[in-house]
N, C-alpha and C positions, 0 to 999 in steps of 0.2 A: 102634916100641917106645920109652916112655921112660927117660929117663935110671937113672931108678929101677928099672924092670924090667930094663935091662940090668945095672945092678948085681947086682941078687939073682940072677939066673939063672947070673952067673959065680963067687961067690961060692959058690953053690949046688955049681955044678959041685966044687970043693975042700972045700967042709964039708956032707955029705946033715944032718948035726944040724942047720947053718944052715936051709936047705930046710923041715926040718921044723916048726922055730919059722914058719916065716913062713908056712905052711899052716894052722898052727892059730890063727895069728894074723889071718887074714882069716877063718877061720872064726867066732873070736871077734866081728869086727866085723861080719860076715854077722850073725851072731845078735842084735848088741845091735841096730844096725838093726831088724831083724822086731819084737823085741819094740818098739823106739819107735814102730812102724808102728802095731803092735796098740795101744798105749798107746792112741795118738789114737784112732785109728778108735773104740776107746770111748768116749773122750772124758771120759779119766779123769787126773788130774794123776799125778804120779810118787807121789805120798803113797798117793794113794788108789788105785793100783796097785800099791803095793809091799804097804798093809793087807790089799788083796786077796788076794795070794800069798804070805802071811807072810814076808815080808823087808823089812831094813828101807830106808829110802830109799836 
């Protein structure tokens, strides 16, 4: 276990609110991940990705 996970996990232990940010917060990065995966795999820039799905860059 690293330093880091030891941290959060005790941390966690004393705050479940802590815990929860840090769940949705790898969540978050799980996600933005996939969609960069997807990005490429299209082979589409972030612009022309973002025109795709109405959002902006």
């Amino acid at each position: 276990m690293s330093k880091l996970d030891t941290y959060v996990a005790e941390r966690s232990k004393n705050n479940p609110e802590f815990a929860q940010i840090v769940e949705q917060e790898n969540i978050n990065l799980e996600v933005a991940v996939k969609v960069h995966d997807l990005r490429e795999n299209m082979g589409l820039s972030q612009r022309e990705f973002a025109s795709l799905i109405g959002k902006p860059q």
